[in-house]
N, C-alpha and C positions, 0 to 999 in steps of 0.2 A: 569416499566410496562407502556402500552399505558394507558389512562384514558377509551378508549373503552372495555380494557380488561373485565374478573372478577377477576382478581387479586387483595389482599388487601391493600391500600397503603400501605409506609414506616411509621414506625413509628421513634421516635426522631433519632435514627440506627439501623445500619443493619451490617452484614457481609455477602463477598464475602473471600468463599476459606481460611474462617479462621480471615480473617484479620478486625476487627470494624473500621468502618469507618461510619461520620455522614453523614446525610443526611438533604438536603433539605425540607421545606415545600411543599404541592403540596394541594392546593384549587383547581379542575376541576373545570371549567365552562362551559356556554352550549353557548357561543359565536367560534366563528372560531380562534380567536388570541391567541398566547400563548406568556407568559409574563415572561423571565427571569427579576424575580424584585430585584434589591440591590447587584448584582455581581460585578467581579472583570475581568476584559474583556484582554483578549490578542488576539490587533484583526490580530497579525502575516504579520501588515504591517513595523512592525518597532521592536528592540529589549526593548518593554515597556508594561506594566499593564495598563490600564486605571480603576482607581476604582469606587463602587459603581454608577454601571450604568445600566440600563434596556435596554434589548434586546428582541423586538417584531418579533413574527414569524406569518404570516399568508401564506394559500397556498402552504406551503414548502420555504419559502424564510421571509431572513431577511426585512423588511420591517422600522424598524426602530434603532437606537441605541444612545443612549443619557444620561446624568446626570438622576438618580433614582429621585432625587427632583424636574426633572420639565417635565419627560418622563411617562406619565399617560398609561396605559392600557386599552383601550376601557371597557365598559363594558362588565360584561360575560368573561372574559377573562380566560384563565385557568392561575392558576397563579403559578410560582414555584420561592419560595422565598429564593434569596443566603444570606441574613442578612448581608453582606459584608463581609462575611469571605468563600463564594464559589468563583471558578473562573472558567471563561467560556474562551472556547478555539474553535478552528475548529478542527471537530474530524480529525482525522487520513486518511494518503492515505498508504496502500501497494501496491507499481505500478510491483512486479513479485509475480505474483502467479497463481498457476494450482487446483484451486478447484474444484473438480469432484461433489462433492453430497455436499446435502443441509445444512446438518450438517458444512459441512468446510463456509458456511457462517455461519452458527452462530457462531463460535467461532471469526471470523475476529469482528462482529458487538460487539460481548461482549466486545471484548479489543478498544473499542472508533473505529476502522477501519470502516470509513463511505464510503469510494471507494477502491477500490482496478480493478488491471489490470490485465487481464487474458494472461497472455501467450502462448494460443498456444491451449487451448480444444474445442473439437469440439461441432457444436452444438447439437449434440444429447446426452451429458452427461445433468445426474441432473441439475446441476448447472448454465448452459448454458440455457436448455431447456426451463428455468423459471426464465429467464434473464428480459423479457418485465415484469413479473410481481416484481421479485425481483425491478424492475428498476422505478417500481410502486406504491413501500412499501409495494402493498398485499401479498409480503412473507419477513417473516425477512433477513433481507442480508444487504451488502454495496451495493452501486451505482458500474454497473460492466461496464465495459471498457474490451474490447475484439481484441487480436488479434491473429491473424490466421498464422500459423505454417508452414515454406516452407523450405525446406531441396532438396539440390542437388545426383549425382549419387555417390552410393556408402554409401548413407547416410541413416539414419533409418528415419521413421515418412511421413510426407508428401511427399515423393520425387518425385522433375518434372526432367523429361531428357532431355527435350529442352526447348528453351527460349520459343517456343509458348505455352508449359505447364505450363511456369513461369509468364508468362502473364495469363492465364485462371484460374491458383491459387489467384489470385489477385482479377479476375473478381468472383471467388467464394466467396474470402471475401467480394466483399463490398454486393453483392448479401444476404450473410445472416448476415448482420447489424453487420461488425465487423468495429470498427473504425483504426484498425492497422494490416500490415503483420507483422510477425516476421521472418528476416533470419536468416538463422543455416547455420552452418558449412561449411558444403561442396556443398552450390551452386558454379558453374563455374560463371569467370567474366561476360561472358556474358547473362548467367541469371541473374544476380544480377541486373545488367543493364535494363535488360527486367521487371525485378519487378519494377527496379524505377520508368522506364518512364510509365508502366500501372496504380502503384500508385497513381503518378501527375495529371494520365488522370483520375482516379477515385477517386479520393480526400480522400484518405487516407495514413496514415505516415507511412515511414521504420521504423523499430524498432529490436532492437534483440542483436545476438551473433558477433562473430567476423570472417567476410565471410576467409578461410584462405587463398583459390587462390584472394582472394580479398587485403586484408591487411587494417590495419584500416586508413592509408591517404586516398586508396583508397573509402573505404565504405564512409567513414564521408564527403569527399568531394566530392563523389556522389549522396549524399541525404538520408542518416540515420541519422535519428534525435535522438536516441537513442542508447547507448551502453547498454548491460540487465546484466553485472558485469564486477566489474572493473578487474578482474582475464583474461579478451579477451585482455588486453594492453598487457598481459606477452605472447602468443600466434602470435601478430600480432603486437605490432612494439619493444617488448623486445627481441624476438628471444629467447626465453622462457629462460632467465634468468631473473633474480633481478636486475639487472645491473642501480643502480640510475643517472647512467650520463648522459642514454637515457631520464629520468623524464620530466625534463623542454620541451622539445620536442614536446612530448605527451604530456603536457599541454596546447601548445602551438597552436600546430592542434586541441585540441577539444574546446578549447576556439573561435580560430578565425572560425570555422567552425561552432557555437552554438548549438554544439550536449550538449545532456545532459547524465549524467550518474547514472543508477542505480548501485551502488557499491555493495552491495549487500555479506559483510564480512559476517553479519553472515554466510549465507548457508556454502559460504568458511570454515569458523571455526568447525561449525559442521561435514562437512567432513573431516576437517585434525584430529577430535577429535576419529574418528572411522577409518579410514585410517588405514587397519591389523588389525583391534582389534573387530572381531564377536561379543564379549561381549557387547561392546557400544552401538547397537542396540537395546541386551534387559532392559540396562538400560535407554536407551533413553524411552520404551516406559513402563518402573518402574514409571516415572514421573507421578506426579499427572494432569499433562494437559491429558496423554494420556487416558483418560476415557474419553474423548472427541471424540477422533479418531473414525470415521467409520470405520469396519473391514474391508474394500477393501484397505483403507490405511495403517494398520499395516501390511497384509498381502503384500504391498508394498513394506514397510520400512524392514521387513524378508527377502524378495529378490531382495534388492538392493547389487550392489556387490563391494560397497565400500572398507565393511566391509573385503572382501579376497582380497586385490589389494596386492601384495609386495611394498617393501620401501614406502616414504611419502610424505611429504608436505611439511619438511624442514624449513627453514623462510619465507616461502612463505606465510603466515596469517597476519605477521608482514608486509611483504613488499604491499598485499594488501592494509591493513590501513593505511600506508603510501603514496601511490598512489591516494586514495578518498582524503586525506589532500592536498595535494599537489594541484589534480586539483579545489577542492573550497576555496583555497589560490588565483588558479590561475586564479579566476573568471569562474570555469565549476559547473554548478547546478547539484545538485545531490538530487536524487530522494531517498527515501526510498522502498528496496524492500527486501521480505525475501525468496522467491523460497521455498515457502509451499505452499503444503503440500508434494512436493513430494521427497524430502531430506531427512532422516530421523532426526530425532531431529529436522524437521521446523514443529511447532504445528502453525495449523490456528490458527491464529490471536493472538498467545500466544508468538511467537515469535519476532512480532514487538520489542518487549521490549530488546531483543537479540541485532536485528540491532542496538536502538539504542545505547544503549551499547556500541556496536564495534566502533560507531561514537563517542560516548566520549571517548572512549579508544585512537580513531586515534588524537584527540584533536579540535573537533566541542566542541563551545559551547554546554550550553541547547539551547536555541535559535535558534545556526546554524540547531540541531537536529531538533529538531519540523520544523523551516521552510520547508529542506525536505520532512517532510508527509503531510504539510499542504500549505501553499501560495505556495512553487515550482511546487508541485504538479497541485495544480490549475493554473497556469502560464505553466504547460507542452500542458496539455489537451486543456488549450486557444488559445496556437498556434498550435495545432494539429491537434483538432477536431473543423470543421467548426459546428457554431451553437450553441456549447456544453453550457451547465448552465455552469456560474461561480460558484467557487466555493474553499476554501482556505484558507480564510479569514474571518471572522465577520466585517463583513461591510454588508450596505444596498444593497440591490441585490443579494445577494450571497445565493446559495440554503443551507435552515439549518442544515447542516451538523455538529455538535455541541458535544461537549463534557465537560461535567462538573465534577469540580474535588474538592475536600474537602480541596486544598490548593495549594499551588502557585506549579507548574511545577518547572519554570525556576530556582526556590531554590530547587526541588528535583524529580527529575525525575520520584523515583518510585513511585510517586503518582499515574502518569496513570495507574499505575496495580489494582487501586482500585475507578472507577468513581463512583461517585454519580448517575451518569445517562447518558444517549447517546441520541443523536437526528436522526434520521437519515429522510431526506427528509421532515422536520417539524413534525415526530410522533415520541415523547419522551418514553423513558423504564426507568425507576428508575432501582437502583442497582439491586431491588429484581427481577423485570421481567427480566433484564438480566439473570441473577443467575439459574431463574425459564427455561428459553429457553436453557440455556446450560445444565438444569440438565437432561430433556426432551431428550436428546440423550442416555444418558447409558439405 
């Protein structure tokens, strides 16, 4: 919970969802600093723990980090004491996601997700609407990063018919504070063209699907600085096979070109798991996340039409997570993203845990994993968005974006499904004020 709340602190534990898990000390003070005292720090610049060290937060930004024995806390400080057996991490990025209403942020912020990248909503949904104050902390949410939706003829959603359409799409996004377009599918080369060059002139990043009259040499070496799943490689230079002897290739083009990629298997997997099978829908939302879900998105997930498509998905789940390996073997950064809420079985911010998953499964470390949601992440948005807070890392400067966990990640992963508490923007929520904000929806 924030310390402004009236929520009751934590006492010695608490559970989330079932699971006991301890908790931190937490002394409020009436000073501006807040003091992670006696932690175990992963500041996600290197594959290491740093232990037993304080991490001062004032303003929303790390201000200090250093050895507990000689790193003092101002006075007044609020203080939240890890005993050296907490550890502190950068919370979480999910860089695909389409959250409509206000609810699908909270669920991202319970699961440690302190940014997340909007793909493609407009701004007159919830979630958009109350972007500047979510972006403010006066509403609970991650830090929202936006990009704006452009689809060619013949295509559903945004669609422009000529390149001066495609340029005036552009000039729309930066117009209502989007820092990225997203292209889909079926623009013609020469709108794509035309989003680029009005892009450059308006200082904001290509990002998206895989253009198809484009092809991805073409896109990537146009100026997309993002692939939004790794499933557009089988589309646009697999020639929609599996075919691994094209691989190196394609590593090879998104390497030298420094696109990045969100691979993005869960969502894949979830739809090959429902792929024919009606059923899977209503067990999907049997799950205990789904009492989470706003009705606009169950009613979503009931008519989406995955679920009646004939034949399947085949190896193609496997060949995805062989493709994310490949290319951050091959030096391609890959972002974490989960394409929730609007897939069925992607629960806001419940699903992170999915992705990573897929990413152990393809054979990322823990390490590799986390870097993904956290330093890549802040390393995407730094060369993308002119200005932007840092953010990524636990280092001094870096906006506190923060996630505290009851035991070492990098030894178990599923620790993140049980934080001690989340930071977001320098204003702290213990487990219970999580817990409290997600109960607040059903």
């Amino acid at each position: 919970m924030p310390w402004r709340s009236g929520l009751v602190a934590l006492a010695a534990a608490c559970s989330v969802d079932g699971l006991a898990i301890s908790a931190p000390e937490e002394h409020p003070g009436s000073g501006t600093v807040t003091a992670f005292v006696d932690v175990n720090v992963l500041p996600m610049d290197a594959d290491h723990v740093q232990s037993h060290q304080t991490v001062l937060v004032e303003a929303g930004r790390i201000t200090a980090v250093g050895p507990a024995a000689t790193t003092q806390p101002p006075e007044n400080s609020s203080i939240i004491e890890g005993r050296g057996t907490f550890y502190l991490m950068p919370g979480l990025a999910d860089f695909h996601t389409h959250a409509h209403q206000l609810e699908d942020l909270v669920g991202y912020a319970a699961n440690g997700i302190t940014s997340i990248l909007q793909m493609g909503q407009p701004p007159n949904v919830p979630a958009m609407e109350s972007r500047a104050e979510v972006n403010a902390g006066t509403i609970f949410g991650p830090h929202i990063y936006a990009g704006w939706f452009i689809n060619g003829p013949g295509g559903g959603g945004n669609v422009v018919l000529t390149d001066q359409a495609a340029r005036e799409a552009v000039q729309y996004a930066k117009a209502n504070g989007y820092e990225f377009v997203k292209v889909y599918n079926s623009l013609t080369p020469s709108q794509f063209a035309a989003i680029v060059a009005e892009a450059r002139s308006q200082g904001v990043a290509v990002i998206g699907h895989g253009v198809r009259s484009v092809g991805m040499e073409g896109l990537l070496r146009g100026g997309q600085v993002m692939v939004a799943h790794a499933e557009e490689y089988i589309y646009t230079w697999f020639g929609n096979t599996t075919n691994l002897a094209l691989l190196p290739s394609a590593v090879a083009l998104t390497r030298e070109t420094g696109a990045y990629l969100t691979g993005n298997p869960s969502a894949y997997e979830a739809i090959d798991k429902q792929w024919g099978k009606p059923a899977q829908v209503e067990a999907y939302l049997k799950q205990p996340e789904a009492r989470y879900l706003h009705p606009s998105v169950k009613e979503r997930w009931r008519n989406a039409d995955y679920a009646v498509r004939d034949g399947g998905l085949g190896d193609r789940t496997a060949f995805i997570r062989t493709v994310i390996k490949a290319m951050l073997d091959g030096g391609v950064p890959i972002l974490l993203g989960t394409d929730s809420p609007f897939i069925p079985g992607m629960f806001p911010g419940f699903s992170i845990h999915d992705e990573i998953r897929n990413l152990i499964s393809a054979g990322f470390t823990p390490f590799q994993a986390l870097s993904s949601g956290t330093r890549v992440a802040g390393e995407f948005i730094a060369r993308t968005v002119p200005g932007a807070e840092p953010f990524g890392r636990v280092a001094v400067g870096q906006r506190a974006d923060l996630l505290l966990l009851p035991s070492n990640p990098l030894q178990n992963l599923a620790v993140l499904r049980t934080p001690a508490g989340v930071m977001i923007r320098g204003i702290w929520w213990n487990a219970a004020g999580l817990q409290a904000k997600l109960e607040a929806i059903p």
